[in-house]
ZAMARGU-4260 file (C-alpha; in steps of 0.2 Angstrom, whole numbers, plus 5000, padded with zeros to 4 digits):
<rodrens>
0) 5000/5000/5000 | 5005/5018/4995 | 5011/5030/5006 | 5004/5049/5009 | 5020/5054/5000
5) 5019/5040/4985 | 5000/5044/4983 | 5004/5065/4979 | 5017/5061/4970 | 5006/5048/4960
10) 4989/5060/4958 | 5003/5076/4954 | 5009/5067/4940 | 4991/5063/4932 | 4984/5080/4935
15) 5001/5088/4927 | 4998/5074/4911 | 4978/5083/4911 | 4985/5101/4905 | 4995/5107/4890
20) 5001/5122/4902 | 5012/5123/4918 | 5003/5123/4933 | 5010/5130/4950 | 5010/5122/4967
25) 4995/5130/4969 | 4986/5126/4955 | 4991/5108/4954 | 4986/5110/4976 | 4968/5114/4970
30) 4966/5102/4959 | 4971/5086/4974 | 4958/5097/4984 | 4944/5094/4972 | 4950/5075/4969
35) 4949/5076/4988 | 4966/5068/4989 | 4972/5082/5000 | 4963/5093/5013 | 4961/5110/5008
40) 4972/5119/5024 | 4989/5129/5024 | 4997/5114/5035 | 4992/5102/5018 | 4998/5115/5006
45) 5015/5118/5015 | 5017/5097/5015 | 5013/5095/4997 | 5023/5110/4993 | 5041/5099/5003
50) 5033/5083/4995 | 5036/5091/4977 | 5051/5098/4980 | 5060/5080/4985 | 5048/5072/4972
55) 5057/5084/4957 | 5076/5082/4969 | 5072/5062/4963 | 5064/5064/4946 | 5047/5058/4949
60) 5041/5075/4941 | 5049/5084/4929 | 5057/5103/4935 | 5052/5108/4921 | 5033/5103/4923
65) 5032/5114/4937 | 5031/5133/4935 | 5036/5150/4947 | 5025/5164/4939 | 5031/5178/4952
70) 5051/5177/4950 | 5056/5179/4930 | 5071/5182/4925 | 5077/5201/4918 | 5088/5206/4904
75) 5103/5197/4897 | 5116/5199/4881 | 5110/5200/4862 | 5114/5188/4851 | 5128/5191/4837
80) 5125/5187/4818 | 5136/5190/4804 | 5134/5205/4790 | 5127/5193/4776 | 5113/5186/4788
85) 5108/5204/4794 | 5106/5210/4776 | 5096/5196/4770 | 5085/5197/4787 | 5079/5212/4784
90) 5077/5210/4766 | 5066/5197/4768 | 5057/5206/4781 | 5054/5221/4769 | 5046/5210/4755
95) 5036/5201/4764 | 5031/5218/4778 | 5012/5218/4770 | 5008/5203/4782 | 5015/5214/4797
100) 5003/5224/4794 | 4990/5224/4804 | 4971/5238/4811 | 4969/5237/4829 | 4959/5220/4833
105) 4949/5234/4843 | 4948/5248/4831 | 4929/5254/4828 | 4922/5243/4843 | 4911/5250/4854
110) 4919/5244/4869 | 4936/5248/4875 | 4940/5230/4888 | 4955/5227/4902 | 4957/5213/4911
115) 4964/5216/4930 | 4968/5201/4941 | 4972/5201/4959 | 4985/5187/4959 | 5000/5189/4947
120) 5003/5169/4950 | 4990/5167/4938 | 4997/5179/4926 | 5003/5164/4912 | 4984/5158/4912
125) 4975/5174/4909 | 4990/5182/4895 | 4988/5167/4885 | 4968/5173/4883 | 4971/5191/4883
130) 4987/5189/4869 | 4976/5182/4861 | 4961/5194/4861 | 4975/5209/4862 | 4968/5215/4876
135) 4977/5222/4889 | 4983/5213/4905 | 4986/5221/4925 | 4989/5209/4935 | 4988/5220/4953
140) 4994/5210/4965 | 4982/5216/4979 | 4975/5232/4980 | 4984/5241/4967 | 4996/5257/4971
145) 4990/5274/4971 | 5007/5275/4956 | 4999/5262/4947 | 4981/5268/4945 | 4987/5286/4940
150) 4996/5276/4926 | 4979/5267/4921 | 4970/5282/4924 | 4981/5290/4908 | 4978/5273/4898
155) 4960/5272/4901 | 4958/5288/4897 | 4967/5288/4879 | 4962/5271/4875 | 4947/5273/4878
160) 4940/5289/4872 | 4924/5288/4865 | 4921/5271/4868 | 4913/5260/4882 | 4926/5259/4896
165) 4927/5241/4904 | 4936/5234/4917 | 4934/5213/4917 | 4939/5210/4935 | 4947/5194/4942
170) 4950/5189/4961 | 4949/5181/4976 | 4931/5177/4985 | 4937/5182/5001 | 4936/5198/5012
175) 4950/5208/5001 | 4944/5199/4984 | 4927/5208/4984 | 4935/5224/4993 | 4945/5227/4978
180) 4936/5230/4965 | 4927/5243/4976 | 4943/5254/4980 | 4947/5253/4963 | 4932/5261/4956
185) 4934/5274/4969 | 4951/5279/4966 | 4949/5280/4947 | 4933/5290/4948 | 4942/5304/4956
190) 4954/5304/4942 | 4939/5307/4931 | 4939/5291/4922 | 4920/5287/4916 | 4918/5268/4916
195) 4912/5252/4923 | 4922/5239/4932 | 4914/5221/4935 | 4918/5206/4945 | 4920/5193/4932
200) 4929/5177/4944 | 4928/5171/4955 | 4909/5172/4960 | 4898/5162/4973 | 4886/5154/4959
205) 4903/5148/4953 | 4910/5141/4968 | 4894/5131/4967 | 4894/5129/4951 | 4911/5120/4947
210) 4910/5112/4965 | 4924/5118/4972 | 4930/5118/4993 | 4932/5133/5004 | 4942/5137/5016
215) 4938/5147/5031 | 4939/5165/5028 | 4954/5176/5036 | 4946/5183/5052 | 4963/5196/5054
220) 4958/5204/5039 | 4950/5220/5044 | 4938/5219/5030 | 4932/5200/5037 | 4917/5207/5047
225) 4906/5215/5031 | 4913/5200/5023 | 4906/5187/5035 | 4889/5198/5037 | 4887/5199/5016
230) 4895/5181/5011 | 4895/5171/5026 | 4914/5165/5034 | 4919/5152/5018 | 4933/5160/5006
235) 4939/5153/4989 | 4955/5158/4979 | 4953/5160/4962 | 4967/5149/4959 | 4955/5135/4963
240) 4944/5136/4948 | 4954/5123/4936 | 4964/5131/4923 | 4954/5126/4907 | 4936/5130/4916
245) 4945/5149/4919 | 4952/5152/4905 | 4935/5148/4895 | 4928/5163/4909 | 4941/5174/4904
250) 4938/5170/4886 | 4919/5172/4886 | 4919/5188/4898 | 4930/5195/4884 | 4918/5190/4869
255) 4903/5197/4876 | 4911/5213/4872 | 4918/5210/4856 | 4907/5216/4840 | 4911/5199/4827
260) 4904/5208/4812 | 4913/5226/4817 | 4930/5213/4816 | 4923/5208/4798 | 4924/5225/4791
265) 4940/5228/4796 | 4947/5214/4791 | 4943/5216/4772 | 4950/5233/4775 | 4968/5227/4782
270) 4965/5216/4766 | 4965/5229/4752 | 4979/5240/4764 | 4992/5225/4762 | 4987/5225/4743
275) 4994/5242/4744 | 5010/5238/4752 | 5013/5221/4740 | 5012/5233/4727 | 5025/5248/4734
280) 5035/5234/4739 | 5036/5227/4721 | 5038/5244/4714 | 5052/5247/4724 | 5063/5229/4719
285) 5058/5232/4701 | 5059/5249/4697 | 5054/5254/4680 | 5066/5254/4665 | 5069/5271/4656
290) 5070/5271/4641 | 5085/5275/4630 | 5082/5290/4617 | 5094/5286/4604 | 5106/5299/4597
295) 5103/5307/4580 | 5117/5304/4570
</rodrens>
């Protein structure tokens, strides 16, 4: 018969098989939860954590199977190339820079979306989404700085003129989780920014919905007393929704604000503009020929 250690190691590994992305302790901590393979307490978590660590030490998981989304790694030394390969780089790019040319995804849509999230662990899960939706990402780690909003104030502002202003909000159910979203709105309304800013994740009905454990709540936080009196004393993270239902959140939250057939128009437009550009870019590798006047004799 398996061990404790054996059994984590054992479930770690299917649940890391189950997902084309890396997971963090966390995530891959959720997912034992909801296989109720582990209980969900900080005592558990701190134990899974020490059993992955000797686990990756031994190679029963793979290092790099694992992933650390709050430390990267900055800067570093350009790579060298020779003169031939830089010319014919950037020849090629220059006949074929029609398909680099590209309209706003956004442009003419009503709507102008962000996507802020409380927890910059789960940064990987929601840029793969957003990239893809070019919409822009904060995660804001907590209640974001006072620096920090005057910056989004700017972007909103600019981005965003004459359009729909949308904040697509992402966080914790727990006393600070649903706090958040309020202080934000207050703080960017007194920079003058007209907009609207919803909770998208996590959410009671979801807690429910995807069936997923709480814990209890943080009685120290000093928001805990409206929280308990609103939402009872149970608190989720949003790290515990798995990873393909929330990035299919984040994806349909997005969607509901994007026009398809506003897309449609200009698209055919980016169309005829790289028609354009094939053409200057031909004119340019094949100029004309001038013609020779011959001399009289």
């Amino acid at each position: 018969m398996k061990g404790k250690k054996e059994v984590l190691i054992a479930e770690t590994a299917k649940v890391i098989s189950g997902y084309t992305t890396r997971l963090t302790i966390r995530q891959i901590f959720y997912r034992l939860v909801s296989k109720h393979i582990i209980e969900n307490t900080v005592g558990e978590y701190k134990y899974l954590d020490k059993v992955l660590v000797d686990a990756r030490w031994d190679r029963k998981i793979r290092f790099r199977d694992i992933e650390d989304r709050t430390r990267q790694f900055i800067g570093g030394d350009e790579e060298l190339s020779s003169p031939e390969s830089t010319f014919t780089s950037w020849l090629n790019a220059f006949k074929n820079c029609s398909r680099y040319h590209t309209l706003p995804y956004w442009l003419d849509q009503e709507n102008y979306i962000e996507v802020w999230l409380e927890k910059q662990a789960l940064q990987g899960i929601f840029q793969e989404v957003t990239d893809k939706w070019k919409v822009r990402l904060f995660p804001c780690r907590g209640y974001p700085s006072l620096t920090k909003l005057y910056e989004a104030s700017g972007n909103l502002q600019s981005e965003g003129e004459g359009k729909n202003v949308k904040i697509l909000y992402f966080g914790d159910y727990d006393p600070s989780g649903e706090d958040i979203p309020r202080k934000i709105e207050e703080d960017l309304q007194r920079f003058g920014i007209n907009f609207e800013i919803h909770k998208v994740a996590i959410l009671k009905e979801q807690i429910e919905e995807y069936n997923i454990p709480p814990f209890p709540a943080k009685t120290s936080d000093p928001r805990y007393a409206k929280f308990a009196e609103t939402h009872g004393d149970e608190a989720v993270e949003l790290d515990a929704i798995d990873p393909k239902d929330l990035a299919e959140i984040i994806h349909s939250a997005i969607r509901d604000e994007f026009d398809t057939s506003v897309r449609e128009e200009v698209e055919d437009r980016q169309t005829e503009e790289r028609k354009q550009i094939e053409a200057m870019v031909r004119k340019v590798l094949k100029p004309e020929k001038k013609t020779k006047k011959r001399k009289k004799r």
